[in-house]
N, C-alpha and C positions, 0 to 999 in steps of 0.2 A: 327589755331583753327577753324575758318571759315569753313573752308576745311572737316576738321574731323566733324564736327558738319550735315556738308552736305552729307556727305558720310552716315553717320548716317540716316540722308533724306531717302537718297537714298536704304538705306536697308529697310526701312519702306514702300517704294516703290513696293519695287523687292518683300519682304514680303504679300503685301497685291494683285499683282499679282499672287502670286501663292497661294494663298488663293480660290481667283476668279476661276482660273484651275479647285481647287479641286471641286469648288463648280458647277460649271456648267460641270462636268462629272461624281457627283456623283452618277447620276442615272445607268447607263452601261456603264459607262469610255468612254475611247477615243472613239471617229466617226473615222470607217472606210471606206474608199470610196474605188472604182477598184484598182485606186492608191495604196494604203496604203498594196491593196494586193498583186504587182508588189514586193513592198518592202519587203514585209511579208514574200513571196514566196521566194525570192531571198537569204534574210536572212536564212531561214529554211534548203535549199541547201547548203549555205556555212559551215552553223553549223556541216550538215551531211557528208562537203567534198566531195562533188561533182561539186562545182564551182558554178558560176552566172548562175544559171537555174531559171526560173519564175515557175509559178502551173501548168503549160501547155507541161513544159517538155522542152520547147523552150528556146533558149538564152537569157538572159536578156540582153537585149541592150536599151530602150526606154529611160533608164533615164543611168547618170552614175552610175560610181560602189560603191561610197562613203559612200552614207546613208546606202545602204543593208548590205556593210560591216563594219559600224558603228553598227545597230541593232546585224550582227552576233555576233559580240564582245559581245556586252553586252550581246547576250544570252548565248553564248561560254564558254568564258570567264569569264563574272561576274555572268552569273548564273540567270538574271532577266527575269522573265515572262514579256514579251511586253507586253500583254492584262491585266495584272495585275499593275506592276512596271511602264508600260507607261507613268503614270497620274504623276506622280513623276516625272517621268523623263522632261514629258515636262514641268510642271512648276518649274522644276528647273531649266530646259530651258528658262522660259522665266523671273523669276526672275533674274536671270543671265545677262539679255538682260536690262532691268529693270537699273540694279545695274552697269553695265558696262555705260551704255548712264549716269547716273550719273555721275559717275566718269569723264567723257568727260567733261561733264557740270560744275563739280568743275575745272577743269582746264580752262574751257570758264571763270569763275569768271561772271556767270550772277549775276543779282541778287534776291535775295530767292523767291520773290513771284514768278519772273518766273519758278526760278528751280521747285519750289513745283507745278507751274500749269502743266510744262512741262511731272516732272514722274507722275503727277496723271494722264494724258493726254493719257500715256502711258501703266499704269497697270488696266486704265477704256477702254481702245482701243478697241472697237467690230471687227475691223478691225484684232488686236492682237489673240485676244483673240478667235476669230475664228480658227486662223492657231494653235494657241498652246491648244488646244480640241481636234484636227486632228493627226494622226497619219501620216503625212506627212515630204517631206523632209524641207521644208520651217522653220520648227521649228528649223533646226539645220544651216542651210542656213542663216537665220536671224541673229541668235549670230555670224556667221563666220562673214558677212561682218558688225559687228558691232567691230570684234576682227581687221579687214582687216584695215578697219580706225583709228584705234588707232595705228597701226604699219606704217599705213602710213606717220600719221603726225609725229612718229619718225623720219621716213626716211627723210622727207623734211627736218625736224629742224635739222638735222646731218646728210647728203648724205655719204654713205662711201658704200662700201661694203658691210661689217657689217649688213647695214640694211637694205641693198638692197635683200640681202641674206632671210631676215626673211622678207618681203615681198612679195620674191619668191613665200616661203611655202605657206603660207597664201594664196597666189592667186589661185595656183595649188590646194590645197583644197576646194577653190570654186567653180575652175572650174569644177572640177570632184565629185560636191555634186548636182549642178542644171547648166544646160546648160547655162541660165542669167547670169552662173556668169563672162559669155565674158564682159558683161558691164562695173564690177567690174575692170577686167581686162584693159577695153578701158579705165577707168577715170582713171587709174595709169598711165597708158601710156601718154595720154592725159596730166596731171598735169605735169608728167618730161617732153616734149614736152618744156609745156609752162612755166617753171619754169625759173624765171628771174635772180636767183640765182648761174646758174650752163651756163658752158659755153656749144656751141653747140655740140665741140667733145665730150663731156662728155655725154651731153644728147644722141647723136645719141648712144654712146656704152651702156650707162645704158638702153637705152628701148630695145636695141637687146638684151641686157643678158636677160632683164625680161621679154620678148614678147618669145623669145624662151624655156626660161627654164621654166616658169609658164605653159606656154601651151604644155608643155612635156606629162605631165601624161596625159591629154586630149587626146592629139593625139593618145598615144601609149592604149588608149582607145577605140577610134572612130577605129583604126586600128583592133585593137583584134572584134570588132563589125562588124566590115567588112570579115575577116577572117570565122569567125561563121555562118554571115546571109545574107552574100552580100549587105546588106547597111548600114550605117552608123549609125542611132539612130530608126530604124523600118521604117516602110512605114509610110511616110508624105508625102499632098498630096498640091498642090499649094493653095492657099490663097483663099478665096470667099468674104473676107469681104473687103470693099475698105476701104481707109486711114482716110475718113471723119468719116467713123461708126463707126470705130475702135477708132477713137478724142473722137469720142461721148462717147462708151464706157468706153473708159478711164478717160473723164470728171464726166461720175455719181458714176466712183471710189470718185472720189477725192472730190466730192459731197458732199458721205457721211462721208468722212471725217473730211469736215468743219461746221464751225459753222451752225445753220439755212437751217439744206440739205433738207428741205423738201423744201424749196422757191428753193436755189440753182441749187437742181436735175432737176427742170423743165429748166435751161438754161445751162445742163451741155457740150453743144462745148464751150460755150463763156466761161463758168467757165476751159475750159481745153486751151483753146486757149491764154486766157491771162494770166494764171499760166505761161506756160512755155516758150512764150515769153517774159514775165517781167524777168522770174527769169535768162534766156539767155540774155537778156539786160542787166540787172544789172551785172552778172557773166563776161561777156566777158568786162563790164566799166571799173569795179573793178580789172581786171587783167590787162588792158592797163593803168589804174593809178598805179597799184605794190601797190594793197592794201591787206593786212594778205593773202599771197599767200599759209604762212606754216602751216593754221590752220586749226582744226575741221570742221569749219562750212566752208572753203573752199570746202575744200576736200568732203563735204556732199552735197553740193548745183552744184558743177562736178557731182558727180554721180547719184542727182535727176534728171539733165538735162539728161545724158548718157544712163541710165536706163529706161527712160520716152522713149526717142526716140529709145532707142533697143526695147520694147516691141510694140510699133507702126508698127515699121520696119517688126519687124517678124510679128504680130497678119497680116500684108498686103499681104507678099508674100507667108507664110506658112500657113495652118488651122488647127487652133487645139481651143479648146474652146473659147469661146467668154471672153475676156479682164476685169478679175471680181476682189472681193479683193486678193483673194488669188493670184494668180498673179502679182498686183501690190504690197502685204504690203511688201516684202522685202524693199522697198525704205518710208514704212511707219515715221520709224525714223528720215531718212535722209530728206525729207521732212518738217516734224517737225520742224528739227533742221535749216532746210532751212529759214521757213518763219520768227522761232524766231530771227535769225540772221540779219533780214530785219528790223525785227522790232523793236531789239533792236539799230539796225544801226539809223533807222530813229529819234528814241528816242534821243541820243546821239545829234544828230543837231539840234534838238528844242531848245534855248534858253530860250526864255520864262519862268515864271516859272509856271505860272498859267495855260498857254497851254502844258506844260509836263505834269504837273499833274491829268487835264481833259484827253487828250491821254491818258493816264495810265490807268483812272477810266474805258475810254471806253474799252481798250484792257482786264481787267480785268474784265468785266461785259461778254465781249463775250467769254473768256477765260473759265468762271464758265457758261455760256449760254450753249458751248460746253460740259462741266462737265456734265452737267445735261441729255443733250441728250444723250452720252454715258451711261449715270448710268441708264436711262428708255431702252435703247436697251438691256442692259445687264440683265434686273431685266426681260424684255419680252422674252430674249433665255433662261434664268434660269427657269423660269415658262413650258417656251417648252420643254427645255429637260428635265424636273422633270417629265412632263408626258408619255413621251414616248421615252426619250434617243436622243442623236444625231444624226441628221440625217445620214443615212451608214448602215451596215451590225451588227451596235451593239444594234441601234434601237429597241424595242417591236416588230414594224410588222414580223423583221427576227428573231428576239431571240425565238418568241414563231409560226413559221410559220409550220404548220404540213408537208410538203413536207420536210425540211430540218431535224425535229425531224426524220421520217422516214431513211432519207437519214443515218443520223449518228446512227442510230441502224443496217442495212440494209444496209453492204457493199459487197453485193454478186452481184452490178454491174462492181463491178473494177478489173481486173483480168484474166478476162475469154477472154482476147485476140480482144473485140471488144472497139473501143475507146466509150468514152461518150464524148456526146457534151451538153453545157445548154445554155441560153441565159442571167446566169448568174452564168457564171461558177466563178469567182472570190467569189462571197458568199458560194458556193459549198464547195472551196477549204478552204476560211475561217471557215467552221463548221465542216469540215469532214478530212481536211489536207488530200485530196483525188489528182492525180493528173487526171483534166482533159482538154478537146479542147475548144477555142472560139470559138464560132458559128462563122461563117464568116461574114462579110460586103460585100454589094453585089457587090460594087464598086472594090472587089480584086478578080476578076474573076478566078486567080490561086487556090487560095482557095476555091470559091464555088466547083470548080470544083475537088479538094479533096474530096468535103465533097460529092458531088454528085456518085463520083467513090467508095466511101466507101461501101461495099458490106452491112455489117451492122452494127448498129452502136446502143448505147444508146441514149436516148435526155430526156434530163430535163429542162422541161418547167414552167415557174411563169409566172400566171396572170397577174400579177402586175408589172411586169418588162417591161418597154416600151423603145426600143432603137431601133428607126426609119431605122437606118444605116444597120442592121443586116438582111439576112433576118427574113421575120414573119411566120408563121402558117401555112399560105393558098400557101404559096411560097412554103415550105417545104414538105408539102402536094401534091403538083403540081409534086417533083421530087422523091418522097419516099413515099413506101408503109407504114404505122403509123398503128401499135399496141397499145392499149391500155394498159398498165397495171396495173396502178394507177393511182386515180383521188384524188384529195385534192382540199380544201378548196382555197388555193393560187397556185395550178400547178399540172401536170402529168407529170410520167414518160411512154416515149415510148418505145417500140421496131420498127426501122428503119429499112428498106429491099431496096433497088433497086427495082425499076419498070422494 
């Protein structure tokens, strides 16, 4: 009854999560970013049967094939407007996520007051609730490795086949939804490794069957990737940021996080340094005493650690955006469920009764301290995006931008055998379903030098658009002759010639 009673909980949870969704995208739905358009584009291709093509004509390889052939379905298939049905889609995504960590939690058998701090915790999340506003893959990412752990700890508590098999899938879904989700993959590995349960010929054949067979569809991905474009996920470019900065950043995630981030943020190395030391102490203790090796909050406080040090890893020797939430909240829950587990651990060895009770009063003062700072960040993005939409291409500045109005009456630049270039061509494609070039980045010399040989060409220019990487203006200007022939409030379109 317990059980049923929490589950109940938990729908009340998962409900008032997607509540929050609808309400902080009512003004122009999902936020779209470049991203969103990669996926968008991708989608759009499959639907028309022409394969993994992005807006540019070029192969999609940058992410894998999962989410864009998840969107095509539903648009295929069931028929739903993404820019429409989106908003739905994700918060029933995330109630889902929501209502699944419930259910976890009734089989943890916490007890209520935590369960109830933990999913308010989590349908108040600014953290969350950023990614599922987003028309990103992380929204589907998130539930997968929240499904990934619940099949996990099947597997542990009955190693057979059987569920090795459905572990498999799960992970191979991962893998080919978000690159990260090799993590996912290393703390499966990792757990049968270390599983005290199982002898070691078993373990060495169980991780070869699932290190090969999971990482199937990856490869025979990364392979078609290579076949297309000659490299494997696009041009990436070695690391700039060092390991310390990358702590740093990863520390003012976790910042805001916790309780009190405004004190926090200002010491967020030490706040990132002693998270995942302690929780590496404690985890590797706990497996040398043969403590709940088969449980939940094992298996989530593995992949906090796993997760934490893959994205360090990579943010070190790869560059790609600076270490932010989006980023990190895949491991937002796991996390969570990490520290409750510490701290329902440490509760349990208090004797006392007067000092469990005080501990309690304290955790539950900082638990609702937390509530409150989530519910003022959430009540200040409600108020921003009421005024002018989510930050992306759904925004008022784009919605009502006179160069894109123009663009989408006025397709007598697409056509006529010369390419277009913009320096935001992903908004382009979003309002006009037009296909056209990325400006180059100056740092891919192959391409400027396209762009440079191009006899002539269009270019559509924003104001407002600042992307340091590409070239600018005066660059452009330097290698091509630049016609005027529309000027706008936000941008010009040119006619390009060769000098």
């Amino acid at each position: 009854m317990k059980n049923r009673v929490f589950i109940g909980d938990a729908m009340m949870a998962a409900f008032l999560g997607f509540v929050l969704v609808l309400l902080l995208t009512k003004h122009s739905g999902l936020g779209i970013s470049p991203d969103s358009i990669y996926y968008l584009s991708a989608a759009d291709s499959l639907v028309a049967g022409k394969g993994l093509y992005q807006f540019d004509d070029k192969p999609f390889i940058m992410f894998p094939f999962f989410y864009p052939s998840f969107l095509a379905f539903l648009q295929g298939v069931l028929h739903l407007s993404l820019l429409k049905g989106g908003v739905y889609l994700n918060a029933c995504l995330f109630g889902a996520v929501i209502y699944m960590s419930g259910w976890m939690l009734a089989k943890w058998k916490v007890t209520p007051w935590l369960r109830w701090l933990l999913l308010l915790l989590m349908a108040l999340s600014p953290s969350l609730l950023e990614i599922y506003t987003m028309l990103w893959s992380e929204t589907l990412f998130i539930m997968e490795i929240m499904l990934g752990i619940f099949i996990a700890r099947k597997y542990f508590l009955e190693t057979n086949y059987k569920n090795l098999f459905f572990i498999i899938i799960i992970t191979a879904i991962i893998l080919v939804t978000r690159l990260a989700g090799l993590a996912f993959a290393g703390t499966i590995g990792l757990l049968i490794l270390m599983n005290h349960d199982l002898k070691w010929g078993t373990k060495i054949k169980h991780s070869i069957i699932y290190g090969c067979c999971s990482l199937l569809p990856l490869v025979l991905n990364l392979l078609r990737n290579s076949w297309v474009s000659d490299t494997l996920t696009g041009n990436r470019q070695k690391g700039t940021t060092p390991f310390l900065n990358n702590l740093e950043y990863y520390g003012t995630v976790l910042s805001s996080w916790l309780p009190f981030s405004e004190y926090t943020s200002k010491h967020s190395m030490i706040v990132a340094f002693i998270f995942l030391v302690t929780v590496f102490i404690l985890f590797v203790y706990r497996w040398w005493q043969k403590k709940e090796h088969n449980y939940y909050e094992k298996i989530t406080v593995a992949f906090t650690i796993v997760y934490s040090v893959f994205m360090l890893i990579t943010a070190t020797i790869s560059r790609y955006e600076t270490i932010n939430n989006r980023l990190l909240s895949p491991f937002f829950i796991p996390c969570l469920f990490t520290l409750s587990f510490y701290v329902v651990g440490a509760l349990k060895s208090i004797q006392h009764k007067l000092s469990y009770s005080i501990i309690k009063i304290i955790i539950i003062i900082i638990g609702l301290a937390t509530l409150g700072d989530y519910a003022q960040k959430d009540f200040a993005s409600y108020q921003e995006n009421s005024q002018g939409g989510i930050g992306g291409y759904t925004e008022d500045d784009w919605m009502f931008s006179e160069t894109i109005a123009y663009l989408k009456k006025d397709s007598s630049f697409w056509g006529k055998g010369q390419p277009v270039y913009s320096n935001a061509s992903h908004a382009v494609y979003f309002f006009t379903k037009q296909h056209l070039s990325i400006l180059p980045e100056r740092k891919y010399q192959n391409l400027v030098k396209e762009f440079t040989q191009s006899p002539q060409l269009w270019l559509i220019w924003f104001k407002n658009e600042d992307n340091p990487e590409i070239l600018n203006l005066e660059e452009i200007k330097g290698i091509k002759n630049l016609e005027l022939l529309k000027e706008f409030k936000d941008g010009y379109i040119f006619q390009c010639t060769s000098k």
